[in-house]
N, C-alpha and C positions, 0 to 999 in steps of 0.2 A: 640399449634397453629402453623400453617403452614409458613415460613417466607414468605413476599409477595416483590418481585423485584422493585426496585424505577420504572425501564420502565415500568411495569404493570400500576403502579400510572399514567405515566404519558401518558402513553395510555387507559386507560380505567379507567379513575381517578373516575368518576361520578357510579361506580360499588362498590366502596370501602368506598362512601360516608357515614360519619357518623359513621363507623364500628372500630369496636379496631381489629388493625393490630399489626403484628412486622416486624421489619426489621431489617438486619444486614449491617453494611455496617462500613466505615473509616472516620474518623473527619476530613473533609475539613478545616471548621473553628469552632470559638467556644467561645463570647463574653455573656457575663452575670454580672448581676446585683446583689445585696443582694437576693433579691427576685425568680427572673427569671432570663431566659438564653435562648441563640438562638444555635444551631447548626447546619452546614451545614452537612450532610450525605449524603455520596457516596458510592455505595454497588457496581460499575464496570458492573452492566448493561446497564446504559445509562450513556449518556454525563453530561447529568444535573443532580444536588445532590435536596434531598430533604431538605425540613426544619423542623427541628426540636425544638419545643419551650418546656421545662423540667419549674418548678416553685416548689418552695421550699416546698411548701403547700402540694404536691401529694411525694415528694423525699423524702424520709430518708436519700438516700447516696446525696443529691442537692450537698453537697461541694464538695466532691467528683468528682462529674460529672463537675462542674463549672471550675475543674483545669485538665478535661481531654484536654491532647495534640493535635496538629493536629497529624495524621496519629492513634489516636490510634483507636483499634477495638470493638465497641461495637453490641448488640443489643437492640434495643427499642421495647418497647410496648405501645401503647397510639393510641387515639383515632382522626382517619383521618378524616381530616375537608376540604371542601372548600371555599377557598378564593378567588373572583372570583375579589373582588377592592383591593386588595395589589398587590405588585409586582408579588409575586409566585400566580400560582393557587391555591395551597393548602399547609397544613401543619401536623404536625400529633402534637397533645397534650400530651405528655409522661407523661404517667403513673407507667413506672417501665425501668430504663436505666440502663444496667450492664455492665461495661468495660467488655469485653474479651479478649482484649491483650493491652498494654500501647506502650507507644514510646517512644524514649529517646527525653529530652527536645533540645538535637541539631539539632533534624531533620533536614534536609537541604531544604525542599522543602514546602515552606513558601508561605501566600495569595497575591503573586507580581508578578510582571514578570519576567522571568529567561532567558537569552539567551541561546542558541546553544552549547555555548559553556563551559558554564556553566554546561548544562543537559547532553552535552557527557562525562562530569567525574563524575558524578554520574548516568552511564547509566543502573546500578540497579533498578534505581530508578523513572527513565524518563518515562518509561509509567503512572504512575500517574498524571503525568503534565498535564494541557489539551491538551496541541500542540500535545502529542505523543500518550494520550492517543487519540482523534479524528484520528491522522497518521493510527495507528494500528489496529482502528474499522474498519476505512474505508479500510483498505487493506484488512481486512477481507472479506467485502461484496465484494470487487473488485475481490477477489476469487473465492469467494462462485458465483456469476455472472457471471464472465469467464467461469466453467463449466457449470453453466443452460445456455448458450446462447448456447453453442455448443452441449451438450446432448437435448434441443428441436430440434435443426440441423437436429438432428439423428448423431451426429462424436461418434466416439469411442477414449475414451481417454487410452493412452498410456504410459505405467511406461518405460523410456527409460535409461539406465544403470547411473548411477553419477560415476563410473568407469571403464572406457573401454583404451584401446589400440589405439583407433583411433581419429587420429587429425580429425575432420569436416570438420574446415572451412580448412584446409593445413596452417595452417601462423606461426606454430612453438609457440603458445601461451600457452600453456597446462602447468598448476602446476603438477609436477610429485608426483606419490603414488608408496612408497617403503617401504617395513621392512629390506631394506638393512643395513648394519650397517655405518653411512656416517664417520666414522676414521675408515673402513678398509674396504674400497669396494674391492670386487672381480673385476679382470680384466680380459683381454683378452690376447692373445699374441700382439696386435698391440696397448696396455695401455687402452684400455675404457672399459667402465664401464662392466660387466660380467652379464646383465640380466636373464639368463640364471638361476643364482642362487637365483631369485627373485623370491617373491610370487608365479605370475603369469607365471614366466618362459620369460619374456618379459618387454619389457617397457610399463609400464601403467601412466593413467593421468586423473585427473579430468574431465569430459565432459566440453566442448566448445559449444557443439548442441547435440541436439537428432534427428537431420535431416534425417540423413542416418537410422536409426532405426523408424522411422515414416515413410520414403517413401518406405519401405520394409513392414507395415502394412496397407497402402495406396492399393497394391496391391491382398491385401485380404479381406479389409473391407469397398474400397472405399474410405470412408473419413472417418479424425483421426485427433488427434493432441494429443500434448503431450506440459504438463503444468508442471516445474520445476525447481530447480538450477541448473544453470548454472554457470560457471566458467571460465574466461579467464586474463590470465598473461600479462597484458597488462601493460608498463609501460607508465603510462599516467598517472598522478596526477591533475586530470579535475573533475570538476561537473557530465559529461556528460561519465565517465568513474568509474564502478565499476567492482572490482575483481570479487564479488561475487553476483547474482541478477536471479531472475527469467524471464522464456521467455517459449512463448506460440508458438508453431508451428504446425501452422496445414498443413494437405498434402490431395489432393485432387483430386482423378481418374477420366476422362472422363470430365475435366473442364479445360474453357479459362482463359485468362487473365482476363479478364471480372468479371466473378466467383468470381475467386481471391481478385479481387475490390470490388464487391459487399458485401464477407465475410467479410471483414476487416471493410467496413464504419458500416455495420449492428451490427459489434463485438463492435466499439466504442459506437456508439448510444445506446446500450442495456445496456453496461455497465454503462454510464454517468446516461442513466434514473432510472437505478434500486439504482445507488445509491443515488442521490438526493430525490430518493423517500422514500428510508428508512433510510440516514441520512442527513437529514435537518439540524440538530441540529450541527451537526459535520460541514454541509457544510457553512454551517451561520458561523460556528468561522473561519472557512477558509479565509471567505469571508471579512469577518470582522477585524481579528490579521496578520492574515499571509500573503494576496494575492488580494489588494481589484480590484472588477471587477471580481474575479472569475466567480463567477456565470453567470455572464454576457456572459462570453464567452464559457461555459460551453453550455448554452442556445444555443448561435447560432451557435455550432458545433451539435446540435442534432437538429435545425432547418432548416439546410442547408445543401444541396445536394454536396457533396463533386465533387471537380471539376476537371476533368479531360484531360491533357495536355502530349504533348508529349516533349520527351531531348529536342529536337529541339526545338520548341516553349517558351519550359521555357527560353533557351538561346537566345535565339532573342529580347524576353522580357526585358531581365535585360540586354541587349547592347543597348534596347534602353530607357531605364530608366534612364540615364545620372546619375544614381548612383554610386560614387566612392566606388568601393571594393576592398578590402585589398587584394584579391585573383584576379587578372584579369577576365572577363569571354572571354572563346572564346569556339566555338565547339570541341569537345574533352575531355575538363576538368572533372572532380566528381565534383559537384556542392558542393559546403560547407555551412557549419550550415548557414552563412551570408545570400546566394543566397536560400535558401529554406525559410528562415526566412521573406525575402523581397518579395516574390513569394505568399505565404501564408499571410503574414498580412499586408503590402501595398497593393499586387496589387488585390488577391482577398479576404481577408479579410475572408478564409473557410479555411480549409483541402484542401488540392491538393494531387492528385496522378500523376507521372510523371512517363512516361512510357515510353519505345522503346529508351535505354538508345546507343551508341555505344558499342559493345561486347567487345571492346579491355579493359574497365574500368567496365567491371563486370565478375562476378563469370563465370570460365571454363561453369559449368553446366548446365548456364540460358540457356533456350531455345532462336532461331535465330528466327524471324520474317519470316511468309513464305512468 
């Protein structure tokens, strides 16, 4: 018999109704009586575990099973029922339950709630949890949806080097990649470092961007982007700063700012719907454990027509919002997390894009206003 996936159940549960199934999956939990016993199963296809009720009367091994661990690995056979007035929709009636691997009785990752901090010393183990396992699904779709938005586009997506020679952004941030030997580096005549004797014949370094390698495919294919790890040396010990993280760039021939704008709001919106549509489940414990109101605003960033403002304008705004900011505003400045923060969820309460910035506080590259 074919094993059948807890999401199967709980998407097409009324197809399985009545039928003896198996499933394999891991002991959630696992409470029982002389008689009878309940167990949660979770087989890592969906969020939610199923239930499992075993009874001494159908078991030969019942004791057996009645002192199975959380985490340990079994499969079940027994007969899928639904329940449409208990809590769960359905359950399955085990008829024959075989441990397939145990667990040791210290397992760490117990039916409670575990903080942050807790799950990053045992981050073997942390996708099991709900919080990471829910993180991890959804970054999954959050992927898988990044390319369907852009391959309906028509973009062509772009494998751009993770070790090249060339700084991107210019800001000196780059982790360096050597098989030099670092107690007895080769030198030069003037003491530095002797690249030359390296790998590459040169100095190389983790990508920072794949920018420069996308706008050089931009001119043969139009429009592209490139979706990957990224890496930058950045010594900043913030929330809003990691070493290592991915970034989507896309590059686009024969197109305005506009464009640009229009890509970006269609890319969120696409991405928010496709996930809430296929994980509810996931987005309900967000909403619920981690972050409440999510949904909430999840909702009216895919409702709402993202608003469109210029340097100027944003800055006039927040001069006369008689709000105290840690950072003065005057014209000239890089607006900070504060002043976009204030801009977007006081004043108009959407997405903002802020455009036609002064050239002196952005990139050599950007293009000048005609």
């Amino acid at each position: 018999m074919r094993d059948v996936e807890i999401k199967s159940l709980y998407r097409s549960g009324e197809a399985y109704a009545d039928s003896e199934i198996t499933v394999r999956g891991w002991v959630r939990t696992n409470r029982g009586s002389n008689k009878f016993g309940f167990i949660e199963l979770n087989d890592g296809s969906f969020f939610k575990s199923v239930q499992v009720v075993y009874e001494a009367e159908f078991l030969d091994n019942f004791e057996e099973i009645s002192k199975a661990p959380i985490a340990a690995a079994l499969k079940v056979t027994g007969l899928f029922v639904l329940t449409p007035e208990a809590k769960q929709p359905f359950e399955i009636k085990a008829r024959e339950v075989v441990i397939e691997a145990g667990s040791d009785s210290d397992y760490p990752l117990q039916k409670k709630r575990h903080s942050m901090e807790f799950l990053r010393e045992i981050a073997h183990l942390r996708p099991r949890s709900n919080t990471f396992s829910a993180v991890f699904r959804v970054r999954s779709m959050v992927a898988y949806a990044i390319h369907k938005f852009f391959q309906e586009k028509g973009f062509v997506y772009v494998h751009t080097p993770i070790i090249t020679a060339s700084d991107c952004e210019g800001a000196g941030e780059m982790f360096k990649v050597t098989t030099l030997d670092m107690g007895d580096l080769p030198k030069t005549s003037d003491g530095s470092v002797d690249y030359s004797e390296d790998f590459f014949g040169k100095e190389a370094g983790l990508t920072v961007s794949g920018q420069l390698e996308a706008e050089t495919f931009a001119l043969a294919f139009r429009n592209v982007y490139t979706f990957g790890p990224t890496f930058r040396a950045e010594n900043s010990n913030t929330a809003r700063h990691a070493s290592e993280f991915w970034m989507i760039e896309p590059e686009m021939a024969f197109a305005e700012l506009s464009d640009d704008m229009d890509v970006a709001e269609d890319m969120i919106k696409y991405i928010i719907n496709y996930v809430m549509e296929n994980a509810p489940e996931e987005m309900e414990f967000f909403n619920k454990f981690v972050d409440r109101g999510l949904l909430d605003r999840l909702q009216n960033i895919v409702s709402s027509d993202f608003e469109r403002i210029t340097y100027t304008e944003a800055v006039e705004m927040l001069r006369k919002s008689g709000e105290k900011f840690q950072y003065p505003v005057e014209w000239g400045i890089d607006l900070q997390t504060e002043h976009e923060r204030y801009i977007t969820e006081k004043i108009y309460k959407k997405p903002v894009f802020v455009t036609d910035y002064p050239k002196e506080i952005k990139a050599f590259y950007m293009r000048l206003n005609d």
